[in-house]
Structures are given as C-alpha cells and as structure tokens.
C-alpha positions as CSV (number, residue, x, y, z in Angstrom):
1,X,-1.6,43.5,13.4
2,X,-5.0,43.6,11.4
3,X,-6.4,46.1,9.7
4,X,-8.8,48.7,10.3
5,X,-11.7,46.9,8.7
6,X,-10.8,43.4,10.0
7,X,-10.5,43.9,13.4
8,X,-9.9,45.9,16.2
9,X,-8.1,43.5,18.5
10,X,-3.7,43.9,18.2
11,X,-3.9,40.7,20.2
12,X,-4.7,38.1,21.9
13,X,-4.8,36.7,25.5
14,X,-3.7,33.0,25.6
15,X,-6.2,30.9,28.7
16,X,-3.2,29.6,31.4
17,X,-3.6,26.3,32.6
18,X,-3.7,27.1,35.8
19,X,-3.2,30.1,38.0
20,X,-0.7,28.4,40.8
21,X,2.6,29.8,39.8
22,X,3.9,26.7,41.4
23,X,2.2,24.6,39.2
24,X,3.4,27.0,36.8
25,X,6.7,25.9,37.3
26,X,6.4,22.2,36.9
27,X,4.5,23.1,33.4
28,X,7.7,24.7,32.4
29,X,9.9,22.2,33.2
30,X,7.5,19.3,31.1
31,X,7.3,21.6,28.1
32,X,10.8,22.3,28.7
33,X,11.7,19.0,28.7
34,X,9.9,17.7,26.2
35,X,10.6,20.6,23.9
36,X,14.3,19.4,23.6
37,X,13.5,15.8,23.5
38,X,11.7,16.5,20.2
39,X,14.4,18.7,18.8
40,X,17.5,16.5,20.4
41,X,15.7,13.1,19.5
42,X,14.7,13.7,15.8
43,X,17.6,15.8,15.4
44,X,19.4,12.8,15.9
45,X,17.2,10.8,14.0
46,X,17.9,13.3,10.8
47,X,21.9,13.1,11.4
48,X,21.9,9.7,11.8
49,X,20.1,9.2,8.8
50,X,22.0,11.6,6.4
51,X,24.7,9.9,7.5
52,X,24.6,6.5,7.1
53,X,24.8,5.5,3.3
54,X,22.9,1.9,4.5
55,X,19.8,4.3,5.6
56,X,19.2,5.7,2.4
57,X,16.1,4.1,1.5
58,X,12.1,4.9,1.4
59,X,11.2,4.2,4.5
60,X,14.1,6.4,6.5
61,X,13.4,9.0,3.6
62,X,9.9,9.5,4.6
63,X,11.0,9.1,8.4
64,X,13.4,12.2,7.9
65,X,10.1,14.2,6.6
66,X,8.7,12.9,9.8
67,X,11.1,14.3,11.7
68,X,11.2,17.6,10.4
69,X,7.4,18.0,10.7
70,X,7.8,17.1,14.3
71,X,10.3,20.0,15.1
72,X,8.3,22.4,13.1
73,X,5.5,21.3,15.0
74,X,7.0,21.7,18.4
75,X,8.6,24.4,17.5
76,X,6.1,26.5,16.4
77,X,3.7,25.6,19.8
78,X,5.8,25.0,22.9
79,X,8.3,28.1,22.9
80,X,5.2,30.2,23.1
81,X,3.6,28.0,25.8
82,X,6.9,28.6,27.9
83,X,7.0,32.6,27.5
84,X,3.4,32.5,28.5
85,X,4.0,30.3,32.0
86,X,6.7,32.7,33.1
87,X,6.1,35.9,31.5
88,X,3.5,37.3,29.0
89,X,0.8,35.1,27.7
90,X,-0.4,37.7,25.3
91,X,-0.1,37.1,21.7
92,X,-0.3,39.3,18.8
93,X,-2.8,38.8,15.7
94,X,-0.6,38.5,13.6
95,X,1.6,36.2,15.6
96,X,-1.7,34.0,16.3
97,X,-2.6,34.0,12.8
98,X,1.6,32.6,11.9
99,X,1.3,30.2,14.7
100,X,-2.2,29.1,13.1
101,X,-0.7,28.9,9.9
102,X,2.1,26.8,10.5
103,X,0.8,24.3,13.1
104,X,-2.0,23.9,10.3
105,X,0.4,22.7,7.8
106,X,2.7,20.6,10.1
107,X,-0.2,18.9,11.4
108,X,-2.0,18.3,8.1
109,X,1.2,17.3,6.1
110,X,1.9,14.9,8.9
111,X,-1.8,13.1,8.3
112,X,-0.4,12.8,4.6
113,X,2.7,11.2,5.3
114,X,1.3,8.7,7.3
115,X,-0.7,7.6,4.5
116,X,3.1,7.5,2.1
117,X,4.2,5.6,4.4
118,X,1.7,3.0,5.2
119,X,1.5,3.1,1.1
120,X,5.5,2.3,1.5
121,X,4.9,-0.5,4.1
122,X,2.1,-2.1,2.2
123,X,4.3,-2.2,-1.5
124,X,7.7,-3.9,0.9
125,X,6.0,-6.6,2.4
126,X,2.6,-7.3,0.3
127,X,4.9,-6.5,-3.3
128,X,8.4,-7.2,-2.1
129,X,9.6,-7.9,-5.9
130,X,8.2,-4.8,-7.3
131,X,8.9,-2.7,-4.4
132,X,12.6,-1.3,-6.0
133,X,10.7,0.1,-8.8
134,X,7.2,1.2,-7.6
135,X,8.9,2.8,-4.7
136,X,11.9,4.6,-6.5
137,X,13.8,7.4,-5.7
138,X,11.2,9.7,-8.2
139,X,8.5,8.5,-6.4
140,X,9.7,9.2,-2.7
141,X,10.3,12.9,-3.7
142,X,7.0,13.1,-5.7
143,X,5.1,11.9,-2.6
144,X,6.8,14.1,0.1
145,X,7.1,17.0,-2.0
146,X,3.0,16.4,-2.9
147,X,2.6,15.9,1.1
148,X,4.2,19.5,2.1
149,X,2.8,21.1,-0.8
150,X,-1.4,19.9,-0.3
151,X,-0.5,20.5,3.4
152,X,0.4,24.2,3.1
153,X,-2.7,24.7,0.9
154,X,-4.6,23.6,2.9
155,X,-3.3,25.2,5.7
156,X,-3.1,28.6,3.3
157,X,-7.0,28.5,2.6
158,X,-8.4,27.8,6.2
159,X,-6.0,30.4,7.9
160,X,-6.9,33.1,4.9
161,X,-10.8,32.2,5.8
162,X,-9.9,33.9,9.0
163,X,-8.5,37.0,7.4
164,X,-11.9,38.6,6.6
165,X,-13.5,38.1,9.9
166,X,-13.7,40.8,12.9
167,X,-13.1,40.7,16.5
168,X,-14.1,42.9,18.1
169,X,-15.0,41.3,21.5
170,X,-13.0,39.3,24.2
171,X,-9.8,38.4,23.7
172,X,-9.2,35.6,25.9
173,X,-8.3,32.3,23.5
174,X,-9.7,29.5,25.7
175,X,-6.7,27.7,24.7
176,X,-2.8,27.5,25.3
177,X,-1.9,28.3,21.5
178,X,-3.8,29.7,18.2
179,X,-5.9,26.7,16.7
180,X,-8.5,27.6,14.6
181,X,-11.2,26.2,16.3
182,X,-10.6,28.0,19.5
183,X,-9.6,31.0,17.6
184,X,-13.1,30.7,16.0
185,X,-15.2,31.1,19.3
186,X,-14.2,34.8,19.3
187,X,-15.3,36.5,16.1
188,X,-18.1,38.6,15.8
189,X,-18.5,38.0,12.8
190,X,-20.5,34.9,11.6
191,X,-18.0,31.8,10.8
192,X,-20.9,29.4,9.6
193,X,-18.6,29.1,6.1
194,X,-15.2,28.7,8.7
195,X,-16.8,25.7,10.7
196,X,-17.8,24.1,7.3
197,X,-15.0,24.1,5.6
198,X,-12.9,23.8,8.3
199,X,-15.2,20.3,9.0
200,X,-14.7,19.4,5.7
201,X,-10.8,20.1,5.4
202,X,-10.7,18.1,8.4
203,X,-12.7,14.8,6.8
204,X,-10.5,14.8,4.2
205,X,-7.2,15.4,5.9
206,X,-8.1,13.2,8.6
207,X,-10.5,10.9,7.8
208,X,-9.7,10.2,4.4
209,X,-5.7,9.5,5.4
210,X,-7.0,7.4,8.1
211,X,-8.7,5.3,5.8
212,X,-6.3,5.0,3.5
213,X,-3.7,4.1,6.6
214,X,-5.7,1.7,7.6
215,X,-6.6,-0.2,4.1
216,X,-2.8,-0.5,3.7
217,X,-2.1,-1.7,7.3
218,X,-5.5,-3.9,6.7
219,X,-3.7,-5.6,3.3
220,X,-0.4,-5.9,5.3
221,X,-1.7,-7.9,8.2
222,X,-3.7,-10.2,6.1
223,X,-0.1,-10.7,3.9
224,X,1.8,-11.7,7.0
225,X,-0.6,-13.8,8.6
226,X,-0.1,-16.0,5.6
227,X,3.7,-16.4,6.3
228,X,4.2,-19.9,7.7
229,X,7.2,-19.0,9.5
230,X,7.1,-17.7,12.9
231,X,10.2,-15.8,12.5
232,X,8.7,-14.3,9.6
233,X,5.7,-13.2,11.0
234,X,7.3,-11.7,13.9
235,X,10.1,-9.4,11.5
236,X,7.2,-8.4,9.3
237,X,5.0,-7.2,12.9
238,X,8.3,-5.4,13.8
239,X,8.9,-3.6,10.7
240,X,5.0,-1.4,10.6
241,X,4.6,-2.1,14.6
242,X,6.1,1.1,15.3
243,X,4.3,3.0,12.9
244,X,1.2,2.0,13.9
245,X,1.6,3.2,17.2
246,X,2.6,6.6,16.2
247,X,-0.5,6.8,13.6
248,X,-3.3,5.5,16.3
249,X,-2.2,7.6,19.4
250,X,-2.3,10.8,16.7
251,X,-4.8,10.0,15.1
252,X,-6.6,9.5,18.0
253,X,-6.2,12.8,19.6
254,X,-6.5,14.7,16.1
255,X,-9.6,13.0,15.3
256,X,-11.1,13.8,18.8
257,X,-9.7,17.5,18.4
258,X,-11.2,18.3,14.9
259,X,-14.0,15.8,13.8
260,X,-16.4,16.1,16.8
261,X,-19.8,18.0,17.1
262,X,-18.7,20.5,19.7
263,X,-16.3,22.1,17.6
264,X,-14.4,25.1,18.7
265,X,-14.6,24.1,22.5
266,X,-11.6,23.8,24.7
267,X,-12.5,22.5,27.8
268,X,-9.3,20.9,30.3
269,X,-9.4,18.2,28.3
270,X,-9.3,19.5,25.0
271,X,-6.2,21.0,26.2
272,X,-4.9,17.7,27.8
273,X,-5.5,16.2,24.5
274,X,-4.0,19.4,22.2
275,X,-1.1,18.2,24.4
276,X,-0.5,14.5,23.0
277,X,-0.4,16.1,19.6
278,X,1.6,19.0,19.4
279,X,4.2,17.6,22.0
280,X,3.8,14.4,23.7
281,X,3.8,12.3,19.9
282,X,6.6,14.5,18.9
283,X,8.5,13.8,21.5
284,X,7.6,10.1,21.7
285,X,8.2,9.3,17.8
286,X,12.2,9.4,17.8
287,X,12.1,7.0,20.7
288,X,9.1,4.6,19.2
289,X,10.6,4.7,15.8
290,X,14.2,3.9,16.8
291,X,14.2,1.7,19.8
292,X,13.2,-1.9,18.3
293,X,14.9,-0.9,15.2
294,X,18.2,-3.1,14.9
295,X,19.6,-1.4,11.7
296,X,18.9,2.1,13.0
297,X,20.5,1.1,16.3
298,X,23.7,-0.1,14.8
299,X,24.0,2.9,12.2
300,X,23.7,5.4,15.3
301,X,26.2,3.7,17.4
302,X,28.4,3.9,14.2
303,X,27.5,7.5,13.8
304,X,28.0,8.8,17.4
305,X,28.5,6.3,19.8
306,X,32.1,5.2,18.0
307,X,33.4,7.8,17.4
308,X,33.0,9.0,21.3
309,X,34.6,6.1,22.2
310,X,37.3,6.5,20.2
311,X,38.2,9.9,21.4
312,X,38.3,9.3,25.0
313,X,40.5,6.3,24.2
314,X,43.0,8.6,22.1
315,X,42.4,11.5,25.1
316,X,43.5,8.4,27.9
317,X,46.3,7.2,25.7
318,X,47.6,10.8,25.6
319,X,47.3,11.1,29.4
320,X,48.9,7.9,30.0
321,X,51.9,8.9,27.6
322,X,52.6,12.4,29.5
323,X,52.6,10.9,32.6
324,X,55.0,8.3,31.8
C-alpha cells in the first residue's frame, strides 16, 4: 500500500485480454500450460545438471543461471495472469511495485548473461587452448554473481524512481502485469526523469549486451568459417546454434518492448509480444537448449530415464516371482 503523500490508489486494475469468458478459458489453459513447461523443463534442466559430474563446466554453469532466471521470470508474471482470467484481476501497489521489481531484474540479469555466455562461446572455439584458464571456475562465479547483482540494481533504481510519484487517477494498467512502462502512463505526476532513465537503462541493458552478443557471435562465425573440415564446421554451428536462437527471438521482443519511441503504450500487440518474453522464451529455452544437445541428452537419460527403467524391471521381476 503507498503512502499518504505518494498516492492515493491501494491498487490497481490489470487490462483483460478479452472479455469472452470462453476465450478466458483457453488463456488459462496456455498460461497454464506453459507455466509448468517452464518450471518442469528447466527444473529438469537444473537437476540434470547438478547431477551429472560430466556437466560441470562453463557453459552448463551459466545455463543453470539461465534456468533459474527463467522460473523467476515466469513465476513472477503468469500466476498472477491466471488469478486474473478466472477470478480478480485487481492488484495491489505494493504487489505491482514487487511484481515490477522482480521481472525488472530477471529480465535485465537475463540480457547480461547472454552477453557471459556468448563471451564463453567466443573464448571455446576462437581460444580453445586458453579457454581452461580464462574461463575458470573464479571467473564463472565472478560473472554470474556480477550478472544478478548489476541486474538487481538496476532493477532497484528504476522501480525506486516510481516510489515518489502519485496516482491519483485511473487505475486501469493497459497491460496484463506491472511493467514500468505501462505502469508509467498512469501517474499524475510528471515522469519526464522516469522515461529517461528508464530509456537509458534500457540502451545499456539492451543495446549494449546486444552488441557485445553479437561482436562475440561475429568473431565466432568468422573462426569456424576458416575450419576446413566440414564436420568441424557443422559441431562448431551446433555448439552456439542454440543460443543464438534464444538471444534473437528475446532480444527481439525486448528491444521492440523497451527501445521504441512510443514508449509506455500497450496496444494488442505490445501484449502479444510481452508474451514471447515473459513466457513463450521461457518455456521454449529448456527444449532449444537441450534437444540437439548429445551430451545433455545422454546425461538426462542417465539421470532419469535409467533409473525408471530399472524400477519397473525390478517391480515386473517381483510380479513375475509372486506369481510363480
């Protein structure tokens, strides 16, 4: 709830999609859905990985941040979208400005990490002999640790921006969740410093990380274009393939979302887009990351797959021995 001389709205009214409760229905059951693909999926993808002593290196370590980043992300977005489709879709200030808060950092830390590990990507195939010691163990942690940490500062500084402001208007968020764009659009007092620095955040978060992605993925395709083999070439694509899907659908959608001259509207598709990012890509990046991934396949069938099977042998050779 805000105080006296911040505001006098206790909450918020988050926009439906649409007013059909039929439609209604089918909403829930794609949020639904991809709600516990997200959590199942990269919960997997975290097990697997913790398990499997073969897994333990840079590129799985930064896939486990990743994956975490993901579930927060999801997390923090979709349960409210489902409450809202079937019940209330009223939200309290201070619940908006939590939500705010956290999706902020999720999303933010996640444009870091992409740029840690392209950076991880370009040192294993363009410095394969140095890679053991510029990539170390130290390192991995410094990077993530520097990733959640400028993330949540971030995050910390645009979301307190917000504290000072009033509302005292509508309360209708033309949007399915608390963003801070959208959230923006309905003080009454003047957010000409918000938009900036929001802007600004933004550039750097975004378009900064995107260039840096982008140098390293520029170095790394030049580096295996001059591998003579054909084999070679086609292990190296394989290795950053899937990454670079993940980081062009995101960044495609974030970029669109944030760094755009209407900013703070949140039109149908705005909200189509918001969509890709807080659920679709989270959903989508256990399956992208993990499908054309040989070593990962083989350490999950060790990790689960085995040891089902063995059970229901043991559990038939049981049955089989009380029958006889």
């Amino acid at each position: 709830m805000a105080p006296e001389n911040q505001s006098t709205l206790t909450m918020f009214i988050l926009q439906s999609f649409v007013d059909d409760p039929w439609i209604h229905d089918i909403l829930f059951s794609f949020f639904f859905t991809l709600l516990m693909v997200a959590i199942v999926g990269n919960g997997l993808i975290i097990t697997t990985i913790h398990r499997s002593p073969n897994l333990h290196t840079p590129m799985y370590f930064f896939l486990v941040n990743l994956a975490l980043m993901d579930v927060i992300c999801t997390m923090t977005v979709v349960p409210k979208v489902l409450e809202s489709l079937m019940t209330e879709n009223t939200i309290s200030y201070g619940g908006c400005l939590t939500q705010m808060f956290i999706f902020s950092w999720a999303l933010g830390s996640e444009l870091m990490l992409f740029s840690a590990m392209a950076y991880d990507r370009y040192l294993a195939i363009c410095r394969p002999l140095h890679y053991g010691t510029l990539m170390s163990g130290r390192t991995c942690v410094a990077l993530a640790s520097s990733v959640w940490v400028s993330g949540a500062l971030n995050s910390l500084m645009l979301t307190c921006l917000v504290l000072p402001l009033s509302f005292c208007g509508p309360n209708l968020i033309s949007h399915f969740f608390c963003e801070i764009p959208s959230v923006l659009m309905l003080s009454c007092s003047p957010t000409f410093i918000n938009d900036i620095t929001t802007f600004i955040a933004d550039i750097f978060v975004t378009g900064l990380n995107f260039l840096l992605t982008m140098t390293s993925y520029g170095f790394i395709i030049a580096s295996i274009l001059r591998i003579r083999s054909a084999e070679g070439k086609k292990q190296a694509f394989s290795t950053c393939s899937a990454h670079l899907i993940v980081v062009t659908l995101f960044y495609s959608t974030v970029l669109y979302t944030y760094v755009r001259p209407a900013l703070g509207t949140a039109g149908i598709l705005d909200k189509a887009i918001a969509v890709l990012y807080t659920t679709v890509t989270p959903s989508l990046n256990p399956l992208i990351y993990t499908l054309r991934n040989k070593e990962f396949k083989t350490s999950f069938k060790k990790t689960f797959i085995s040891p089902l099977m063995s059970l229901n042998l043991k559990k038939n050779i049981g049955s089989s021995g009380q029958r006889v």
